[in-house]
C-alpha positions in Angstrom: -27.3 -79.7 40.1 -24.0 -81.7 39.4 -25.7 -82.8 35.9 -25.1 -78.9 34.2 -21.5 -78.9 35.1 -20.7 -81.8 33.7 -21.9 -81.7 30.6 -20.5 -78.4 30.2 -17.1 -80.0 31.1 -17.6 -82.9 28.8 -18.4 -80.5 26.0 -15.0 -78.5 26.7 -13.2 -81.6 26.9 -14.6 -83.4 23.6 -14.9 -79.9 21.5 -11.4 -79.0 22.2 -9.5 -80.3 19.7 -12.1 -79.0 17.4 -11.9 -75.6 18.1 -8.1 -75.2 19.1 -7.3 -74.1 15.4 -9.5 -71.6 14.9 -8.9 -70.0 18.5 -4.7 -70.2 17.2 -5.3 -67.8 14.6 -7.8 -65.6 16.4 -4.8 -65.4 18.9 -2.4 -64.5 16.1 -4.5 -61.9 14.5 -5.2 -60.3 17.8 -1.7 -60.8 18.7 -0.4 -58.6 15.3 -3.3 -56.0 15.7 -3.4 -55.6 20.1 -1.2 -52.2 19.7 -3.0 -50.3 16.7 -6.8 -51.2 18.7 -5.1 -49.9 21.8 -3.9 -47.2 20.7 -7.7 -46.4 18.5 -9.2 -47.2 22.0 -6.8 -44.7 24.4 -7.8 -42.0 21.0 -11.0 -42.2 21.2 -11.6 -41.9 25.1 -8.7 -39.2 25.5 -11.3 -37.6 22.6 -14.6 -38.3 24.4 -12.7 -36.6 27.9 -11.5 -33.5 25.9 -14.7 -33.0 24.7 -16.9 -33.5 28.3 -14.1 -31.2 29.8 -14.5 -28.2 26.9 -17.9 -28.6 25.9 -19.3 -26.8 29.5 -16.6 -23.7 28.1 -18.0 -23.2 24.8 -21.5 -23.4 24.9 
């Protein structure tokens, strides 16, 4: 039951370095875009809500 757990670790540990680059500019570009998917994200569910709430009203 050990044997699962540490190979995952091991992986982690050895792929690391390897993927640390990558996962730095994932970080940046989510970093520079966080406030413009937010703000799609609150639009779109205030939009959904609106539209549950007058739907019943009109028809």
């Amino acid at each position: 039951m050990i044997a699962p757990a540490l190979l995952l670790t091991a992986a982690r540990v050895f792929a690391a370095p390897l993927v640390a680059r990558p996962l730095a500019v994932l970080d940046g570009w989510l970093a520079k875009h966080a406030a413009s998917a937010t703000a799609w994200a609150v639009g779109i569910v205030g939009f959904l809500l609106a539209r549950a709430a007058l739907g019943p009203l009109f028809g």
